[in-house]
C-alpha positions, -999 to +999 in steps of 0.1 A: +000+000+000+016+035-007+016+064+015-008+097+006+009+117-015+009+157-003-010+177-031-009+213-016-010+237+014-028+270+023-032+295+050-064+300+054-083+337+056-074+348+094-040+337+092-044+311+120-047+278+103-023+260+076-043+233+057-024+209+042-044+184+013-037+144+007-042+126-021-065+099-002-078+097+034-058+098+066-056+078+093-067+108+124-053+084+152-016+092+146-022+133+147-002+155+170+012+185+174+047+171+180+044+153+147+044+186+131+070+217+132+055+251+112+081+279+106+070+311+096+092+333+077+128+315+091+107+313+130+091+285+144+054+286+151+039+276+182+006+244+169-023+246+192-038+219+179-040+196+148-074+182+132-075+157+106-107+151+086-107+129+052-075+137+032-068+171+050-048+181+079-056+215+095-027+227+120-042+254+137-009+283+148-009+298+184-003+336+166-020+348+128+002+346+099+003+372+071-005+362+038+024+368+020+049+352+050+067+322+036+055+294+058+073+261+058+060+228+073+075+197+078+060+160+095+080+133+116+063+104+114+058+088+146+059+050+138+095+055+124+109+061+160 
């Protein structure tokens, strides 16, 4: 079986959430917020909390990020420690 492919990424309206987009349906049991690190413009961003529904994963950021801030996210995932 192959892993979900990552299709794109957004910041949505108010600056407070990065949605990221799957190619197929994740599995929500593995979701946390030390899975993820977000860095916004060259900082990292504190994750309040992550939500997965279908094939999307919404990280939702402790402070709003601007629009046209370069945003960078990367995943560790947890059954490869």
């Amino acid at each position: 079986m192959s892993a979900p492919k990552f299709q794109k990424a957004i910041v949505n309206g108010a600056g407070r959430k990065v949605i990221l987009t799957y190619s197929e349906a994740l599995s929500s049991t593995t979701a946390s917020t030390d899975d993820f690190e977000v860095t916004v413009d060259g900082s990292e961003a504190s994750i309040s909390s992550v939500e997965v529904s279908g094939s999307t994963v919404e990280l939702t950021l402790a402070s709003q990020v601007d629009y046209a801030t370069p945003v960078k996210v990367s995943y560790t995932d947890p059954s490869d420690g």
